[in-house]
C-alpha positions in Angstrom: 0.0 0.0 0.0 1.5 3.3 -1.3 1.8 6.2 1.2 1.5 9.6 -0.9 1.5 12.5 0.9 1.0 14.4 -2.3 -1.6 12.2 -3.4 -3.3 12.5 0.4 -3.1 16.4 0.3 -5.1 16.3 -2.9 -7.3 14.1 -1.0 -7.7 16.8 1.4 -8.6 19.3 -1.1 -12.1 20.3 -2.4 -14.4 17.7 -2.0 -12.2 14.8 -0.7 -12.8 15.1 2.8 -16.7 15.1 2.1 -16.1 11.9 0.6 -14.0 10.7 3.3 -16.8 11.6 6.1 -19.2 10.0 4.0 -17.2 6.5 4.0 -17.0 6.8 7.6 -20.4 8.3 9.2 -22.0 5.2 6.4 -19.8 2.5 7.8 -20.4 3.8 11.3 -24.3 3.7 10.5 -23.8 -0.1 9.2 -21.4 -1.1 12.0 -22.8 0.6 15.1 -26.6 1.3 14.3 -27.7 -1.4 16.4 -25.9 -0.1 19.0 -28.8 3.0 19.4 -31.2 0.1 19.9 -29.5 -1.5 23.3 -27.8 1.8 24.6 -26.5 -0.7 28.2 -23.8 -1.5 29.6 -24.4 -5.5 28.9 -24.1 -4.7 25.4 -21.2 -6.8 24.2 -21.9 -6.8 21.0 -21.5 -3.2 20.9 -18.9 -3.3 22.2 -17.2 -5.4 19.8 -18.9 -3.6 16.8 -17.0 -0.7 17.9 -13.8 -1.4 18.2 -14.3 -3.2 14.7 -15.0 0.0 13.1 -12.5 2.0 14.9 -9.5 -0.4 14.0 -11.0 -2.2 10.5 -12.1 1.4 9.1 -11.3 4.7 11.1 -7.3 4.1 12.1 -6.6 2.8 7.9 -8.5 5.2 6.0 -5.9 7.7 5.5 -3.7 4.7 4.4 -6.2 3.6 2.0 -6.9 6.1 0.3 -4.0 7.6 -0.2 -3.3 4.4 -2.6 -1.9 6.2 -6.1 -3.9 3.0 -7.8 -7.7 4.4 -6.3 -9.3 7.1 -8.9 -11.6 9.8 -7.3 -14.8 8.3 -9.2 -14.6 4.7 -8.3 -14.3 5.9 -4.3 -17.5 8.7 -4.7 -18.7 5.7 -6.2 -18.0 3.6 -3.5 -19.4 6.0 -1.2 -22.5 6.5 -2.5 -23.1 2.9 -2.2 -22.6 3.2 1.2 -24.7 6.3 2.2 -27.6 4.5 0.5 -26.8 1.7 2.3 -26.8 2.9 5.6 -29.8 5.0 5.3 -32.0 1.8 4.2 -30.5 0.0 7.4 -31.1 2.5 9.8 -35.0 2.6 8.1 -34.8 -1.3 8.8 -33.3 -1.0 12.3 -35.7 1.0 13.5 -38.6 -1.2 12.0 -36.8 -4.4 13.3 -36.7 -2.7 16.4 -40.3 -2.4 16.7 -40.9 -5.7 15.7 -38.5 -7.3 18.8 -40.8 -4.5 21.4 -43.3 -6.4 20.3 -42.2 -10.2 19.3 -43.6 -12.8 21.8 -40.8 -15.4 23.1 -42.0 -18.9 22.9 -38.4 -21.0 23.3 -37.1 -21.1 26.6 -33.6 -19.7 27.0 -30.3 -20.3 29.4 -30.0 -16.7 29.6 -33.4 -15.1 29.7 -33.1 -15.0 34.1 -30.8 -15.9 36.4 -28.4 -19.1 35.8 -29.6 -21.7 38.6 -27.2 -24.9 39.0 -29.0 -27.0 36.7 -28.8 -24.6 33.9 -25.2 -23.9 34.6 -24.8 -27.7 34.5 -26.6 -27.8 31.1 -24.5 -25.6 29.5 -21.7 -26.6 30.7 -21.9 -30.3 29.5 -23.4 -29.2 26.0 -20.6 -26.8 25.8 -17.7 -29.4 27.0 -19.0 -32.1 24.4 -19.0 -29.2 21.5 -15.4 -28.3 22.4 -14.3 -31.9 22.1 -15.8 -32.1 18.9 -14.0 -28.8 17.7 -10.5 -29.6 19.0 -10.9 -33.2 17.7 -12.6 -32.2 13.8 -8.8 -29.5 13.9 -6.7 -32.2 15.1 -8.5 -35.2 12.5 -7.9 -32.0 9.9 -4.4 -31.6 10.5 -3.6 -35.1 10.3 -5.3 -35.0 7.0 -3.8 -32.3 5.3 -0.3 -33.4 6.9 0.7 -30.1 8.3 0.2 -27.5 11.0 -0.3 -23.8 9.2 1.8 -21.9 12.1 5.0 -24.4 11.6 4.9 -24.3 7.9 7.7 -22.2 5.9 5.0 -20.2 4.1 2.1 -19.4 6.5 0.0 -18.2 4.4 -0.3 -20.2 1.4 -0.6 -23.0 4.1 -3.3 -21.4 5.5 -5.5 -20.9 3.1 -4.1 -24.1 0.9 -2.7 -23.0 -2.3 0.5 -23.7 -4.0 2.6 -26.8 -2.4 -0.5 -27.2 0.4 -3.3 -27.5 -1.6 -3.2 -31.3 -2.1 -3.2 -31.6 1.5 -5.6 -28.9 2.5 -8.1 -30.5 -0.1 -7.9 -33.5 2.1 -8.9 -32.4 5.6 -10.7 -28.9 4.4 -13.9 -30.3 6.0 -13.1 -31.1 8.9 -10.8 -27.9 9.1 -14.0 -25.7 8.6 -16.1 -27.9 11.2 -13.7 -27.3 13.3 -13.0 -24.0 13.2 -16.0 -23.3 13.5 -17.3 -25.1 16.4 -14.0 -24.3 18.1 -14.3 -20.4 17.4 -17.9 -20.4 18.6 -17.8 -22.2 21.8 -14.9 -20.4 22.9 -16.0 -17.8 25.1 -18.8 -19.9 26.5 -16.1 -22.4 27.3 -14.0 -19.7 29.1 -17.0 -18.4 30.9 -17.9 -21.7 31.9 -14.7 -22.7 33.7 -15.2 -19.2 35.3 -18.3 -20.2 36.5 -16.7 -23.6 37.9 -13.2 -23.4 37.9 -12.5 -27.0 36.6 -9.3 -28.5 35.9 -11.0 -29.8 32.6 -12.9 -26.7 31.6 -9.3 -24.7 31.4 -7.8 -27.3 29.4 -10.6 -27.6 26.9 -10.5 -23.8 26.5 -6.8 -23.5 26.1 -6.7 -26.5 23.9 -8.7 -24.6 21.3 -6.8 -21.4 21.8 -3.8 -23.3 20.7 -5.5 -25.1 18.0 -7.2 -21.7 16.6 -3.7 -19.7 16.9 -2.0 -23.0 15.2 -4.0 -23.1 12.2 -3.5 -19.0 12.1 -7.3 -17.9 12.6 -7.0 -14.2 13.8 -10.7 -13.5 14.5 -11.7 -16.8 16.1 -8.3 -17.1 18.3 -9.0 -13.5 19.5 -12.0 -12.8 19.3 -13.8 -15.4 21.6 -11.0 -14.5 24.6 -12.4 -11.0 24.1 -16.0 -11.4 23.9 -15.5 -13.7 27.3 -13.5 -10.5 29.1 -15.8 -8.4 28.0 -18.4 -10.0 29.7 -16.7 -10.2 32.6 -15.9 -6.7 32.9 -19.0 -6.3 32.7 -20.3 -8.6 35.6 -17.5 -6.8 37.6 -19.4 -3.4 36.6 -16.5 -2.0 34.6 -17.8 1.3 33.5 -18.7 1.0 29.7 -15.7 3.7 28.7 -13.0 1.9 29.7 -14.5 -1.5 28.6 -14.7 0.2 25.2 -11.1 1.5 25.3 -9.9 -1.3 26.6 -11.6 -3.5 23.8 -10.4 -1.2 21.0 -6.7 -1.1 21.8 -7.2 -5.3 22.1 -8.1 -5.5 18.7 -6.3 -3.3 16.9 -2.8 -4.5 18.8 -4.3 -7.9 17.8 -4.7 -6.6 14.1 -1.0 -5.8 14.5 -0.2 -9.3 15.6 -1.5 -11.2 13.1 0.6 -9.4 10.3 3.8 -10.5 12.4 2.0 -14.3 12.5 1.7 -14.0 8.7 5.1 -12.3 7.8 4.4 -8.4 7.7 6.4 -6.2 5.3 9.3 -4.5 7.1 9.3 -1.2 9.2 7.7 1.6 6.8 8.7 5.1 6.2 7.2 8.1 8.1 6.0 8.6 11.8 5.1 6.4 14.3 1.0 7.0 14.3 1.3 7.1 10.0 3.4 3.6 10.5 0.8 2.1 12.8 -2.4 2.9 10.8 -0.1 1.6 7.8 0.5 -1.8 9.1 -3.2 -1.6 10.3 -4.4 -1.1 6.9 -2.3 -4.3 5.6 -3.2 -6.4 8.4 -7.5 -5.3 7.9 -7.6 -4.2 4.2 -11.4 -3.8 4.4 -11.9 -0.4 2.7 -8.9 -1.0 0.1 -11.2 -4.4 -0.7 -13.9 -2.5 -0.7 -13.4 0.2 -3.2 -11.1 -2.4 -5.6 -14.1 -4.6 -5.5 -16.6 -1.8 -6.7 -13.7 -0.9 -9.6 -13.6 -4.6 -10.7 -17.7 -4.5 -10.9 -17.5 -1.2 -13.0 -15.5 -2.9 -15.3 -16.4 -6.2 -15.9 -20.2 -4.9 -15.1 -22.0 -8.6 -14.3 -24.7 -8.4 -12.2 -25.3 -11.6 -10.3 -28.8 -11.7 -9.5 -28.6 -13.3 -6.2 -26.8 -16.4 -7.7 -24.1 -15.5 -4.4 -26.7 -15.6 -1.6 -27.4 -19.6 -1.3 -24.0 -20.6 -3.0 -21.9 -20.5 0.2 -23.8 -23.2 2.0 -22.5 -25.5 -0.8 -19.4 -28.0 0.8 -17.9 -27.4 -2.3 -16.5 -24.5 -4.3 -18.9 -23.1 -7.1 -18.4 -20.6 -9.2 -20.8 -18.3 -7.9 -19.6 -19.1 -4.1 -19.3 -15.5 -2.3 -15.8 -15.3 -1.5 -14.6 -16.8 -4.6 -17.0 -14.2 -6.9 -15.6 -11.2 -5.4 -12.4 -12.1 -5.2 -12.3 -12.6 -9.0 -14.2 -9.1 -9.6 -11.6 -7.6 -7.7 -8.6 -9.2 -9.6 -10.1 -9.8 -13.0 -8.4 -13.1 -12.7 -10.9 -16.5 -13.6 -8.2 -18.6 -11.8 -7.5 -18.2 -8.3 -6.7 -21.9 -6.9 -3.0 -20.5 -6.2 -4.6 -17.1 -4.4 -3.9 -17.3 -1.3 -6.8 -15.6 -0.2 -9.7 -16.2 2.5 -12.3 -13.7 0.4 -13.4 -10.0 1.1 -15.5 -9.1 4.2 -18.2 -6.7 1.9 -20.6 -4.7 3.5 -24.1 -5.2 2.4 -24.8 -2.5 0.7 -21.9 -4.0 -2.4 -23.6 -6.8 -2.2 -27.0 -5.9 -3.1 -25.2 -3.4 -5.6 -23.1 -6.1 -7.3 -26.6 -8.5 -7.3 -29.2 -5.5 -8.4 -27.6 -2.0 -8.5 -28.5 0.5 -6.6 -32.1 -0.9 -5.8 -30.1 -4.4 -4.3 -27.7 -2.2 -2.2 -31.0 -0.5 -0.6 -32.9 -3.8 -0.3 -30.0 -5.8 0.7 -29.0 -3.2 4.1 -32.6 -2.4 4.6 -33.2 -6.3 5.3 -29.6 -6.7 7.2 -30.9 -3.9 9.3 -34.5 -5.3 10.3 -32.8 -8.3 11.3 -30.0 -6.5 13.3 -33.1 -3.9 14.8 -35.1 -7.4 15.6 -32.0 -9.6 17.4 -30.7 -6.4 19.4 -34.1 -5.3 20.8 -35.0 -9.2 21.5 -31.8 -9.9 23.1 -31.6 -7.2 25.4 -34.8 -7.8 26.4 -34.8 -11.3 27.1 -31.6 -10.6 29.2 -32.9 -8.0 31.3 -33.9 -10.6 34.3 -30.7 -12.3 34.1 -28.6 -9.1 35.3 -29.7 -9.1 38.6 -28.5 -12.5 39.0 -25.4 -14.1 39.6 -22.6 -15.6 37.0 -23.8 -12.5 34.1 -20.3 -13.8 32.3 -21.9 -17.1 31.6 -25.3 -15.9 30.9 -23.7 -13.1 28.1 -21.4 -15.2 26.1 -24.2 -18.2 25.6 -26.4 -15.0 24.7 -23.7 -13.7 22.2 -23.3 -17.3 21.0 -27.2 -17.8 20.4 -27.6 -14.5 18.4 -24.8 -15.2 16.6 -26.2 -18.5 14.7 -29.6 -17.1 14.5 -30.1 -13.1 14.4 -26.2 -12.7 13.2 -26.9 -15.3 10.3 -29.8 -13.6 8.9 -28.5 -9.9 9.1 -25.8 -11.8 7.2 -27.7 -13.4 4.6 -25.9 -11.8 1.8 -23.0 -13.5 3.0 -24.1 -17.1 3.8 -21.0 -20.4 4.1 -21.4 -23.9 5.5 -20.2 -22.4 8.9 -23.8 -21.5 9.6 -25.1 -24.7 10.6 -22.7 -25.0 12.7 -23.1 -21.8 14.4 -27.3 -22.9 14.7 -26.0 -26.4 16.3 -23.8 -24.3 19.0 -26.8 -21.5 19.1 -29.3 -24.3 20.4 -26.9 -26.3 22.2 -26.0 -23.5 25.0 -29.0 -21.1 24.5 -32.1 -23.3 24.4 -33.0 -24.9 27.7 -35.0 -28.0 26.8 -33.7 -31.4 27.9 -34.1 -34.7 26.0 -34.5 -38.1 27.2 -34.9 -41.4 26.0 -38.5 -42.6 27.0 -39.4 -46.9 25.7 -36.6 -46.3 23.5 -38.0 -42.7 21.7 -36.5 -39.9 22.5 -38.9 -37.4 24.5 -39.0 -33.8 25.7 -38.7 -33.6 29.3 -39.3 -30.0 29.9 -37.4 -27.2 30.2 -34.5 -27.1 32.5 -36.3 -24.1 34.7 -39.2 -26.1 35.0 -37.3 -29.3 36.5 
């Protein structure tokens, strides 16, 4: 990534900073709007929303856009998209806010009141047997593929398995998504579990998929769940919500910085200390300079795809209209990319709908992300409201995060949707819906909820 302060300075000239504060109040909209629905301190999702934007979007923009290789149209362009976008999801926010006001709740939940023992115990065993199964699908995977991607010469190709690791990545990629998956979302319930009960076992399951998730070099999962589980805990400690949110901001963008040393950064760049930091931020979370290469590869090659992206991530094998591997050939213009070594592009949904149905899809496709985002905020924060008075709130929030995370958090993500998701539903009802089964004359039975025994 270029650093021009000539080409900055004409940035900062006429109408570039306009277009610069419309990038950022639009991604702030999309990022943070749910945030205005669940204005408490047990919000740890908005927590995490915001130190996303501050270290994905506000610390590299000067970075990115002072690339010589970005023309002025393609990023007004881009920002258009954007301020369309974020006006039809705050329009859906509020109507999905009105609709979880009013939405009746007819599942019982672990964390809709206080954790009693046999709830706690309930989660804890559903959560023990789903970290087993994580740690064991990453260690079957690596056994597969016949290496580890932290030991390997070339971390990154290894990975993601292209060049020399693709033959063996091929092999165990299945059980290397499971895996990941059900590692990275059972994490912080794990953690806040053995916090709960301070079991020998429960600490070793947790740390076991720590070192699994920072072996096979997954940034988000590995840091991530650690996170979500302080923040929680902070939060049952009464941390005021400032320092929880400064706190979580400097945690992710020192971990944005760590995962470029894990990968092989570039070495030290010219300039002073702050410009050097948002540098290396910008290479280690290249969002906006995917973002606005993505929209110049669809203004050139011009193919709409009509929503053939939306159901062709849940395939277990790659198509050609499967969403990470369609915009990462927009954005190169290449039609091969088996030696990329490349995970995809995290869009917004507002390029999305644009790339599937112009500017009418980039309305339709936020204004629906948002009702969903409006309806799993408002419903959340409700349904944990008698559960803050109680005891163990760490628990309690990180099965809550975990639940609206395969439910709520798939659907504002529909755009977006990979086999991960029915994995992230199995962990969402294993630790947030409190029903018990049991083998009755050989059938298996509902035996009530857990509150109710």
């Amino acid at each position: 990534m270029a650093w021009s302060s000539g080409h900055w300075q004409r940035w900062a000239d006429g109408s570039g900073v306009l277009t610069a504060l419309q990038i950022l109040v639009s991604l702030l909209a999309l990022t943070c709007g749910p945030i205005l629905l669940w204005r408490r301190r047990d919000n740890v999702l908005g927590y995490v929303a915001a130190a996303l934007f501050v270290s994905t979007y506000v610390i590299p923009l000067r970075p990115a856009l002072a690339s010589e290789r970005l023309d002025g149209a393609t990023v007004a362009r881009y920002a258009d998209m954007l301020a369309v976008g974020a006006a039809a999801f705050l329009l859906g926010l509020a109507l999905g806010g009105q609709i979880g006001a009013r939405s009746s709740n007819k599942v019982p939940l672990t964390f809709s009141r206080p954790l009693s023992e046999r709830v706690t115990a309930l989660v804890a065993g559903r959560a023990r047997w789903i970290a087993v199964a994580g740690a064991l699908g990453l260690l079957a995977a690596f056994g597969l593929m016949g290496y580890i991607p932290f030991f390997t010469a070339d971390r990154t190709s290894a990975k993601y398995g292209v060049g020399a690791y693709r033959a063996g990545f091929e092999r165990g990629s299945l059980l290397f998504r499971f895996g990941l998956a059900a590692a990275a979302a059972i994490l912080p319930v794990m953690l806040a579990v053995w916090w709960r009960r301070r079991r020998t076992l429960d600490l070793a399951l947790a740390c076991a998929l720590l070192t699994l998730l920072f072996f096979s070099l997954s940034r988000d999962a590995a840091f991530t769940g650690p996170l979500i589980f302080a923040v929680a805990l902070a939060v049952e400690r009464r941390w005021s919500p400032a320092v929880i949110g400064a706190a979580v901001i400097l945690v992710f963008s020192a971990g944005s910085l760590i995962s470029l040393a894990l990968l092989g950064g570039t070495g030290p760049l010219p300039g002073p200390a702050g410009q050097e930091v948002a540098s290396r931020l910008a290479s280690s979370t290249p969002d906006l300079r995917d973002h606005i290469w993505f929209v110049r590869g669809f203004e050139e090659q011009g193919e709409p795809t009509y929503g053939r992206t939306l159901l062709a991530g849940l395939a277990l094998h790659e198509t050609e209209w499967e969403p990470s591997t369609y915009a990462l050939r927009t954005l190169t213009g290449f039609s091969e990319l088996r030696e990329l070594a490349s995970g995809g592009l995290r869009l917004p949904a507002p390029l999305w709908g644009y790339s599937a149905f112009g500017w009418a899809g980039a309305a339709v496709f936020s204004a629906v992300s948002g009702v969903f985002a409006g309806w799993g905020f408002t419903k959340l924060r409700r349904l944990l409201t008698p559960a803050l008075a109680g005891p163990h709130l760490a628990l309690a929030l990180t099965a809550a995060v975990a639940f609206y995370d395969g439910t709520y958090g798939v659907l504002v993500e529909a755009y977006f949707l990979t086999s991960s998701v029915f994995v992230r539903l199995a962990v969402a009802a294993a630790v947030g819906v409190a029903v018990r089964l049991v083998l009755v004359n050989g059938r298996k039975k509902v035996a009530g909820t857990i509150h109710a025994c």
